[in-house]
C-alpha positions, 0 to 999 in steps of 0.5 A: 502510482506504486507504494511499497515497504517490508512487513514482519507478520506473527511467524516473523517472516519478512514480507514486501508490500506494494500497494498499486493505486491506478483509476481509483482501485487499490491492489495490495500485492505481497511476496515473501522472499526473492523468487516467489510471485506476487500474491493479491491479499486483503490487508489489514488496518495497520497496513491501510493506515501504513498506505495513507501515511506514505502518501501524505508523505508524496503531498508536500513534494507533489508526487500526488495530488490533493485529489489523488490523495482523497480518492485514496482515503475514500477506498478504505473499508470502514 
């Protein structure tokens, strides 16, 4: 399952976001702009907080299930 959305850090330099969750491992990916690669990073709370929100978002329209949605949480750091 892939979530993704646009990130504006300090420098105000837009970043694309995606967040891969696949066996219960989550990947955070980013680029800046067009015809750059993909780099792994480890994100910050506001991004985590930014993931969980997207999906509870898909749990109304069962684009995920209750399950998928816990295993999610239980990966975030503390």
């Amino acid at each position: 399952m892939e979530f993704g959305w646009w990130a504006k850090d300090d420098d105000g330099r837009k970043w694309q976001i995606s967040a891969r969750f696949h066996g219960g491992n989550v990947v955070f990916s980013r680029k800046h702009g067009r015809h750059t690669s993909w780099e792994d990073y480890e994100p910050v709370d506001a991004e985590w907080d930014r993931l969980l929100a997207e999906a509870e978002r898909r749990l109304p329209r069962r684009l995920m299930s209750q399950k998928q949605f816990n295993q999610l949480k239980a990966q975030r750091p503390l």
